[in-house]
N, CA, C and O atoms as CSV, one atom per row, in Angstrom:
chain,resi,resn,atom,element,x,y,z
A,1,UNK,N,N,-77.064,111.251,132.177
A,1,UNK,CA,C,-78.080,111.611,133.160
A,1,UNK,C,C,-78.085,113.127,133.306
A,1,UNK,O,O,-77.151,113.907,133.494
A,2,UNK,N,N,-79.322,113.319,133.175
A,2,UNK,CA,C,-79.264,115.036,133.373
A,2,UNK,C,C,-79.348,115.698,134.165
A,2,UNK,O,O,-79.815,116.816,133.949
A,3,UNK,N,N,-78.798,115.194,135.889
A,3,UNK,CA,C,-78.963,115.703,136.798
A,3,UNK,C,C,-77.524,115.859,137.439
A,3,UNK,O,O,-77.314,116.245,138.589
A,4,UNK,N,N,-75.997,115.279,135.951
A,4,UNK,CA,C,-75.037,115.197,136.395
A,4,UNK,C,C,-74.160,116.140,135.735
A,4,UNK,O,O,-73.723,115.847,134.622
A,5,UNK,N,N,-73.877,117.135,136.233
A,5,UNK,CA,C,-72.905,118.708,136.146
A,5,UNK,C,C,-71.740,118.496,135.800
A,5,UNK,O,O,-71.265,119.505,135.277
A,6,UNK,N,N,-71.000,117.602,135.844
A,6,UNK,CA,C,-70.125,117.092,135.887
A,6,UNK,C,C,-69.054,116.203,134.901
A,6,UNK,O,O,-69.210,114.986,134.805
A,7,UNK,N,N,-68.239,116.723,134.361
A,7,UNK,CA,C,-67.604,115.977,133.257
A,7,UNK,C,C,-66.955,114.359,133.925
A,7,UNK,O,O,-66.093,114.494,134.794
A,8,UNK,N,N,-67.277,113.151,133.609
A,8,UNK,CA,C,-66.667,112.060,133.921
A,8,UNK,C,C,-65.026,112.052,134.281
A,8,UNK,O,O,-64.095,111.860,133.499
A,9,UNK,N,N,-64.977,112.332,135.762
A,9,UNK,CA,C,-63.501,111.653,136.669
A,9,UNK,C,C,-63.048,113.069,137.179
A,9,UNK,O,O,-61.888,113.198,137.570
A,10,UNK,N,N,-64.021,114.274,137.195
A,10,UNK,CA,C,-64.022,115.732,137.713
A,10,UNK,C,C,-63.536,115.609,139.333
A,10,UNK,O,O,-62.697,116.158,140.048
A,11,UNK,N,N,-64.816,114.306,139.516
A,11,UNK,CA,C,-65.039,114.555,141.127
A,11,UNK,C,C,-65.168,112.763,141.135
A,11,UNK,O,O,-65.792,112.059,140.341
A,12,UNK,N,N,-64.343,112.349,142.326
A,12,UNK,CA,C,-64.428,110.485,142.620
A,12,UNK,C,C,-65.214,110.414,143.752
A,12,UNK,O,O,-65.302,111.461,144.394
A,13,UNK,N,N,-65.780,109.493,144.142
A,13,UNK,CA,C,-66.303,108.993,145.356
A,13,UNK,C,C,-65.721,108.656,146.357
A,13,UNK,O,O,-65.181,107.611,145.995
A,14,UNK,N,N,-65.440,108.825,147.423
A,14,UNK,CA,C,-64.527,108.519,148.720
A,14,UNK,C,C,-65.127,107.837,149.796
A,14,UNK,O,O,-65.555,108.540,150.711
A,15,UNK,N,N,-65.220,106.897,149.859
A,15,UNK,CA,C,-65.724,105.727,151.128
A,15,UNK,C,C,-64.573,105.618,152.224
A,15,UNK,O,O,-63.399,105.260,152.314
A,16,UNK,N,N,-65.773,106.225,153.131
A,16,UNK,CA,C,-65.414,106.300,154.946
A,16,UNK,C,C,-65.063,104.947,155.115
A,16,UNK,O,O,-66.153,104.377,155.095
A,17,UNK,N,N,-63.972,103.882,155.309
A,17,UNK,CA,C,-64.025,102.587,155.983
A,17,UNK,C,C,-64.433,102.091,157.190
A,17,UNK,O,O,-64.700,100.924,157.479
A,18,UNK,N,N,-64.464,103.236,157.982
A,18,UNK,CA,C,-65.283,102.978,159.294
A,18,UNK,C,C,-66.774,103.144,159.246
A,18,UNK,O,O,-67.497,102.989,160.230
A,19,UNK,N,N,-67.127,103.414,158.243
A,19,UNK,CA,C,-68.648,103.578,158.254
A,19,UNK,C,C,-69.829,102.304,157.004
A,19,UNK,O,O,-71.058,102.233,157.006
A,20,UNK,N,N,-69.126,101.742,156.375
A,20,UNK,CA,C,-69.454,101.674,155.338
A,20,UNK,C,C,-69.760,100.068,155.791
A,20,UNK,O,O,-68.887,99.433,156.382
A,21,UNK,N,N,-70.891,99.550,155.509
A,21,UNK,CA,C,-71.518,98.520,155.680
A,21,UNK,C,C,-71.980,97.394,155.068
A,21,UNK,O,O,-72.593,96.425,155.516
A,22,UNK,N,N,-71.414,97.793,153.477
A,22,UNK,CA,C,-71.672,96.972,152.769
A,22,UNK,C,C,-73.047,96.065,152.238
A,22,UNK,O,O,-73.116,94.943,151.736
A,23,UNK,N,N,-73.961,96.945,152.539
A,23,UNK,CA,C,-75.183,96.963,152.467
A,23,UNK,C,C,-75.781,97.413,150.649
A,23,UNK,O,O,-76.971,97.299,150.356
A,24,UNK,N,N,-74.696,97.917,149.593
A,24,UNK,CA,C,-74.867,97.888,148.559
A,24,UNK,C,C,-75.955,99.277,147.879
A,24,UNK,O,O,-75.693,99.362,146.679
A,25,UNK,N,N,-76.741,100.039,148.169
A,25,UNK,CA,C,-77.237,100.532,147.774
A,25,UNK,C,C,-76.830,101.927,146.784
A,25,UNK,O,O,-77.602,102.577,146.079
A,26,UNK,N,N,-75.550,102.106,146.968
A,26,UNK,CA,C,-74.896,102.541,145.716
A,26,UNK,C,C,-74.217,101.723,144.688
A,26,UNK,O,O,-73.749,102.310,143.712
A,27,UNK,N,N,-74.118,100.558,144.778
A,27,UNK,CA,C,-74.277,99.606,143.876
A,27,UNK,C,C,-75.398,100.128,142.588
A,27,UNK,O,O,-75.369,100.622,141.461
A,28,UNK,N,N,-76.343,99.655,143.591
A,28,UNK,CA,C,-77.884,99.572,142.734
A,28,UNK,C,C,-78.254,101.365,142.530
A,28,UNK,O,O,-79.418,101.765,142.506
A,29,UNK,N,N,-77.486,101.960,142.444
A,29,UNK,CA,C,-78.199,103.653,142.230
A,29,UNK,C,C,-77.238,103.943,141.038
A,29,UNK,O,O,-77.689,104.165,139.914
A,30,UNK,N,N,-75.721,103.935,141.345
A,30,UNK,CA,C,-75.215,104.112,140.136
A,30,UNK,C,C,-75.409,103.935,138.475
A,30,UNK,O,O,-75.302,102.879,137.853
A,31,UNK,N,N,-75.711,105.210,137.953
A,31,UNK,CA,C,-75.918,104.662,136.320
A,31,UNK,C,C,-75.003,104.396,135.593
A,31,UNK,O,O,-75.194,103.923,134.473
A,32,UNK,N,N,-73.776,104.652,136.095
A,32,UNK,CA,C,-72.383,104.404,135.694
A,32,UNK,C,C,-70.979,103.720,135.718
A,32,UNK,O,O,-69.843,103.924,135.291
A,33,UNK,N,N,-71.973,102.397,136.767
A,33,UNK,CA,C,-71.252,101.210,137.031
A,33,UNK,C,C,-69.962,101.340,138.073
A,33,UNK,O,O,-69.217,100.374,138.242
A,34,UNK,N,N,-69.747,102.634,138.777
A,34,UNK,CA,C,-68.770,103.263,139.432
A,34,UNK,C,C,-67.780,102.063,140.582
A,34,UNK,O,O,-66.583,101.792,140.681
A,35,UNK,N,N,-69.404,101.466,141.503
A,35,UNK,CA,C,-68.709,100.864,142.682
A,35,UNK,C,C,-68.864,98.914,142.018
A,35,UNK,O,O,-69.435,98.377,141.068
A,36,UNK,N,N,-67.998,98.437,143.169
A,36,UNK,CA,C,-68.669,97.188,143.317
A,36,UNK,C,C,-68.423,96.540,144.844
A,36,UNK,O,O,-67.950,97.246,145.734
A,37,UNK,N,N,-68.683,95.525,145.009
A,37,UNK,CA,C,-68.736,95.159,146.545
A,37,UNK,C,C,-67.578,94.397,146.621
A,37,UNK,O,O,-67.661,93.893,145.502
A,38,UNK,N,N,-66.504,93.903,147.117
A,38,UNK,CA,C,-65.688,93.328,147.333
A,38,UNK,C,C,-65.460,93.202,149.262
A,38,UNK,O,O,-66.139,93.929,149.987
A,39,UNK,N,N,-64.321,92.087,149.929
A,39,UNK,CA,C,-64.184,91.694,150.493
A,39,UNK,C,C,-62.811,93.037,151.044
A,39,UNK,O,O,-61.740,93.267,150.482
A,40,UNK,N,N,-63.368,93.670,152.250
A,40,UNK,CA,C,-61.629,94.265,152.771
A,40,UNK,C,C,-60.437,93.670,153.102
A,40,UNK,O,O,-60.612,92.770,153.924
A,41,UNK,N,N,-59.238,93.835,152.763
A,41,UNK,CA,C,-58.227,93.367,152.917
A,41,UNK,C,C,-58.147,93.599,154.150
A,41,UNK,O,O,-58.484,94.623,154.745
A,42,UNK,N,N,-57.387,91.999,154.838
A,42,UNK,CA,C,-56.426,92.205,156.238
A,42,UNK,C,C,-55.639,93.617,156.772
A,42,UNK,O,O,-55.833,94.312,157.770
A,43,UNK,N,N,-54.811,93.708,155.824
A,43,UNK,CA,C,-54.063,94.915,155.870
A,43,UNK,C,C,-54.720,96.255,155.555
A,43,UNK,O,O,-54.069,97.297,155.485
A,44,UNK,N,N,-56.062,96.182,155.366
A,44,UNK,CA,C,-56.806,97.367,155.064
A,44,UNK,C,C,-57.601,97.597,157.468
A,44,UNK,O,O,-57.654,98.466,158.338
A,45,UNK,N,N,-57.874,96.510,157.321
A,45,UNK,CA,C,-58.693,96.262,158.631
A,45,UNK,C,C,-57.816,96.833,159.480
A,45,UNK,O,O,-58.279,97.602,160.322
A,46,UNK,N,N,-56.883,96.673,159.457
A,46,UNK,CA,C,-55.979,97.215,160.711
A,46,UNK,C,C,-55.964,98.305,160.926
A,46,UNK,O,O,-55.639,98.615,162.073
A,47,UNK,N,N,-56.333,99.517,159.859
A,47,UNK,CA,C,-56.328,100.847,160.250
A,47,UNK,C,C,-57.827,101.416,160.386
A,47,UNK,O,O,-58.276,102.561,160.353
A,48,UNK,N,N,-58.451,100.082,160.559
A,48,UNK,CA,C,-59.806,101.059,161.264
A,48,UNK,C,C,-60.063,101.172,162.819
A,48,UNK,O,O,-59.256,100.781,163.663
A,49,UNK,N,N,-61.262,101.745,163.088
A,49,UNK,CA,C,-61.440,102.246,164.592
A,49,UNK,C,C,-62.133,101.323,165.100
A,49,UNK,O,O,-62.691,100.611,164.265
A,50,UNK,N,N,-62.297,101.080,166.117
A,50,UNK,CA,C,-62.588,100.148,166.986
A,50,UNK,C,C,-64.587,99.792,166.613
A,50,UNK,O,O,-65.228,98.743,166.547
A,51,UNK,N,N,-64.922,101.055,166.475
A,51,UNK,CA,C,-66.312,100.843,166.002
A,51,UNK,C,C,-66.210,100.068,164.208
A,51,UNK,O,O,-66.824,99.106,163.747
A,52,UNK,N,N,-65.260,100.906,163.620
A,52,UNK,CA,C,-65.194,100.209,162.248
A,52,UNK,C,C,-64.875,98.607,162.443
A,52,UNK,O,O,-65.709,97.769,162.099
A,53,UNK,N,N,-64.186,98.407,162.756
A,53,UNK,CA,C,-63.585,96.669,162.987
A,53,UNK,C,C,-64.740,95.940,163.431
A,53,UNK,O,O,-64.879,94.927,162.745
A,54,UNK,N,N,-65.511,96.051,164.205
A,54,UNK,CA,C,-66.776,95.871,164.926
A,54,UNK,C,C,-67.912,95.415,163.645
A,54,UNK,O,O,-68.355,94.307,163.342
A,55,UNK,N,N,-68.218,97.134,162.911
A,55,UNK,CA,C,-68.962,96.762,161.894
A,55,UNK,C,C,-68.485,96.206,160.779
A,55,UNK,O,O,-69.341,96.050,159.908
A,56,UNK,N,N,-67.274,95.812,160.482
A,56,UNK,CA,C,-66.570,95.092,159.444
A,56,UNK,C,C,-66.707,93.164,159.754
A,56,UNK,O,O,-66.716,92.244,158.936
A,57,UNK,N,N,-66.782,93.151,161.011
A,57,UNK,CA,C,-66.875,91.966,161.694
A,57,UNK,C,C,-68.060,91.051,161.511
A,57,UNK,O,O,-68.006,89.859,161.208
A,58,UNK,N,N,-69.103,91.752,161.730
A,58,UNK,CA,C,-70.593,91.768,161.595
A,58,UNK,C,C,-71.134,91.452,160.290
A,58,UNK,O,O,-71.980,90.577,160.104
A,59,UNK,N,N,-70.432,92.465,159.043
A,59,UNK,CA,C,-71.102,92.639,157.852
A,59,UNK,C,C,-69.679,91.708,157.182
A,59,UNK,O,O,-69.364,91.997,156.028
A,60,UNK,N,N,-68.842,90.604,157.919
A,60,UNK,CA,C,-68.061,89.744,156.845
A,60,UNK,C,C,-67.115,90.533,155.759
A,60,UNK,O,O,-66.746,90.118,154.661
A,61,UNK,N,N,-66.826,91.816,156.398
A,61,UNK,CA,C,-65.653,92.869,155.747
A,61,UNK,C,C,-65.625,93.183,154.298
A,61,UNK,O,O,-64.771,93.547,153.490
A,62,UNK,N,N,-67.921,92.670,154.269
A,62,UNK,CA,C,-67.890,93.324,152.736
A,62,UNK,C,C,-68.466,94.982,152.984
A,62,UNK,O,O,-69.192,95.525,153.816
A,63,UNK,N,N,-67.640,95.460,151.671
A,63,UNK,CA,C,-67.910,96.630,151.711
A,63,UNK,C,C,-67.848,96.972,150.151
A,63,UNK,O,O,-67.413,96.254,149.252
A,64,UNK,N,N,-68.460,98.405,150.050
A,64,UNK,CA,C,-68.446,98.779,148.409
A,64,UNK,C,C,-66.893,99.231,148.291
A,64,UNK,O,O,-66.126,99.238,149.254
A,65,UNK,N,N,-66.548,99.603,146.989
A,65,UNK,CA,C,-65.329,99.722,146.509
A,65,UNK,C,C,-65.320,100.378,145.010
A,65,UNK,O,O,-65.814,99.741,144.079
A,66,UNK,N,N,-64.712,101.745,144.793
A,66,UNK,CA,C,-64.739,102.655,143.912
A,66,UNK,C,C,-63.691,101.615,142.849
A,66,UNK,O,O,-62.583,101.213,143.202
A,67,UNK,N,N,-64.288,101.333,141.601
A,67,UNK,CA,C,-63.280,100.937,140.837
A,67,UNK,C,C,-63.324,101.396,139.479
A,67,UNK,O,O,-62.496,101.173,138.595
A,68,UNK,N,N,-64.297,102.007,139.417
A,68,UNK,CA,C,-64.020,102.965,137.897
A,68,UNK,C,C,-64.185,104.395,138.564
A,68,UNK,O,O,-65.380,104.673,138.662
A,69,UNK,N,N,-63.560,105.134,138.928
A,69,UNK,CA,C,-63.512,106.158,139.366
A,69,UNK,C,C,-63.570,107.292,138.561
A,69,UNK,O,O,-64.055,108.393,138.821
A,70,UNK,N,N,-62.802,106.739,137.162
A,70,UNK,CA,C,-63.032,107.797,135.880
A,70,UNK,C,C,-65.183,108.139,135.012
A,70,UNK,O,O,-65.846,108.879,134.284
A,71,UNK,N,N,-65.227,107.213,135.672
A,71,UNK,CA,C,-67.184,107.340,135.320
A,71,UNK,C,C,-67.550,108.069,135.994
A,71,UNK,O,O,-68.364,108.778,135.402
A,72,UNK,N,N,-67.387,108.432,137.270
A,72,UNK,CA,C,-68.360,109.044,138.122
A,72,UNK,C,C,-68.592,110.779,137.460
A,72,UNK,O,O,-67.785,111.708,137.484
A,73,UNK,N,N,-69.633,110.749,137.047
A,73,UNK,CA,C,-69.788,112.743,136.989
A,73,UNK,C,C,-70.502,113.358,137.841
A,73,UNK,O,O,-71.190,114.333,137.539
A,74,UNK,N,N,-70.397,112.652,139.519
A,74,UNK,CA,C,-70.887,113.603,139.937
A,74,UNK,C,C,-72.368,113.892,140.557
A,74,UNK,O,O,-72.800,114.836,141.219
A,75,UNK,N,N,-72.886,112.859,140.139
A,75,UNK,CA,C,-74.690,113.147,139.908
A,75,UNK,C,C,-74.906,113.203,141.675
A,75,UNK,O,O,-75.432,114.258,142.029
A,76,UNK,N,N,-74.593,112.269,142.772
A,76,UNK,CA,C,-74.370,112.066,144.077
A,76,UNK,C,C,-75.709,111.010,144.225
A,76,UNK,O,O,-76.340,111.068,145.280
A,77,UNK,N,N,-75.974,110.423,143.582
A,77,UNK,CA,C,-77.058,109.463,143.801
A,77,UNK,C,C,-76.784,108.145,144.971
A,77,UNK,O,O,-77.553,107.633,145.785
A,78,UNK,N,N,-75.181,107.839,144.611
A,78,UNK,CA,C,-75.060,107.286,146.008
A,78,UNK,C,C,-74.638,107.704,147.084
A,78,UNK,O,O,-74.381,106.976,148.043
A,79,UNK,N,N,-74.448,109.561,147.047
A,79,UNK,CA,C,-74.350,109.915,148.564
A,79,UNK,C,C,-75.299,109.934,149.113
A,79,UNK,O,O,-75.375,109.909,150.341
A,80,UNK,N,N,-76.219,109.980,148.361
A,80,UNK,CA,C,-77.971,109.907,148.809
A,80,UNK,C,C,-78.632,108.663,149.553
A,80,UNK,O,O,-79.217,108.506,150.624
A,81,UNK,N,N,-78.145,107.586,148.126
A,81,UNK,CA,C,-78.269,106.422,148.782
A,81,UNK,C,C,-77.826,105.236,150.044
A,81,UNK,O,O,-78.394,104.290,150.592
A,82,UNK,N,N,-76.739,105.774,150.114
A,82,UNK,CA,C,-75.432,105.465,151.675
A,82,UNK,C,C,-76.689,105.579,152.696
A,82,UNK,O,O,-77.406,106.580,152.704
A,83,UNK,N,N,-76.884,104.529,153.512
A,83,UNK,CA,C,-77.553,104.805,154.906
A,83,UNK,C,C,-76.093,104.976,155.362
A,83,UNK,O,O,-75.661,105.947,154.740
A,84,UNK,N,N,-75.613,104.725,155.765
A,84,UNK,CA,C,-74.197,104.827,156.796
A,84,UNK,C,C,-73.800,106.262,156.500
A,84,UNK,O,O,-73.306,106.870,157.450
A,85,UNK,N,N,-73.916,106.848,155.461
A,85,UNK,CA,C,-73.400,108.558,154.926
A,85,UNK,C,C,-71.556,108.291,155.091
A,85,UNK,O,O,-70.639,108.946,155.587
A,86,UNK,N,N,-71.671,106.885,154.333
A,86,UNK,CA,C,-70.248,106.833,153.848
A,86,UNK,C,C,-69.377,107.533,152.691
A,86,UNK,O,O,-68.170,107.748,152.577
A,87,UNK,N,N,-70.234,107.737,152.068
A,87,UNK,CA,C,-69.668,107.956,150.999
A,87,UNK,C,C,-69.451,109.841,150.541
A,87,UNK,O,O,-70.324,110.663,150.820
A,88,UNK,N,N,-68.844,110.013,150.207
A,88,UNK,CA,C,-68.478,111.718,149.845
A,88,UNK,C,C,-67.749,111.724,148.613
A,88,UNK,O,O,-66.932,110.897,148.209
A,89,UNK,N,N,-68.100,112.617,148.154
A,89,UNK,CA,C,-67.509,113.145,146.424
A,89,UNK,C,C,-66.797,114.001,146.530
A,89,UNK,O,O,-67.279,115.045,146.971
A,90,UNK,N,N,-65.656,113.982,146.261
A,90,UNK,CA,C,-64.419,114.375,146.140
A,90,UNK,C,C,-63.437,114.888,144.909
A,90,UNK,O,O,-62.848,114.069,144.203
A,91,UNK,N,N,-63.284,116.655,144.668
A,91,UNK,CA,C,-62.507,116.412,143.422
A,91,UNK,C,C,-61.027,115.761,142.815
A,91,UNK,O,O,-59.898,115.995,143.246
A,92,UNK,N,N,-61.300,115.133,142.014
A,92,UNK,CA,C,-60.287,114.056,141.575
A,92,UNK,C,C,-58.802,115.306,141.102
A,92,UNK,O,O,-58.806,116.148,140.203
A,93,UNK,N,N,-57.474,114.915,142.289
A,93,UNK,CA,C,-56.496,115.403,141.825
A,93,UNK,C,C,-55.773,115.188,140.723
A,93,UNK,O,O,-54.721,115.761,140.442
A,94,UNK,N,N,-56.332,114.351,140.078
A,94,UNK,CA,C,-55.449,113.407,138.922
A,94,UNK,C,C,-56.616,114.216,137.785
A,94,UNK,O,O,-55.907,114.257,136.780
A,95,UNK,N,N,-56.993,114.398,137.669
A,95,UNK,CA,C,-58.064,115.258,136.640
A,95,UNK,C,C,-58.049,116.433,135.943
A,95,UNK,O,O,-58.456,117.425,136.549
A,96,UNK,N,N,-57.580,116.594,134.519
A,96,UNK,CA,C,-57.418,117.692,133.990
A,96,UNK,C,C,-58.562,117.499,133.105
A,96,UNK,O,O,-59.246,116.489,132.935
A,97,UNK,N,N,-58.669,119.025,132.403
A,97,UNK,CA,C,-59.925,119.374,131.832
A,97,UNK,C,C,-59.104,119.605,130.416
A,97,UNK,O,O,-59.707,119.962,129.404
């Protein structure tokens, strides 16, 4: 994609757990297969905020989930796409050039 600067696993995606709604639309934006939707763990739930637990409750504790993290270059199509503005791009510490 030519709107992505970015060498693949430069920069990862970072999902807010208190914000994130599982509503999918970086699912469907990614050209690079990055996220997928999965179910939050028990032991994940416990360290959210009282508003997060709330909206985790509501939306059945699905939420998106970074699992190829080495694809992402960057393009931000699903920071765009996030209604919740969960999501943020982040450079990957594990990443050499």
């Amino acid at each position: 994609m030519s709107s992505c600067k970015q060498a693949p696993g430069a920069f990862i995606p970072v999902i807010d757990r208190n914000r994130c709604e599982g509503k999918g639309p970086c699912i469907d934006v990614c050209p690079y297969n990055v996220f997928e939707m999965f179910t939050l763990p028990a032991e994940e739930r416990a360290a959210l905020s009282l508003k997060g637990k709330i909206k985790g409750f509501v939306h059945r504790w699905q939420q998106a989930d970074v699992v190829l993290p080495e694809r992402c270059m960057a393009c931000g199509l699903c920071v765009s796409a996030c209604p919740e503005q969960a999501i943020t791009l982040a450079r990957n510490p594990a990443y050499s050039d």
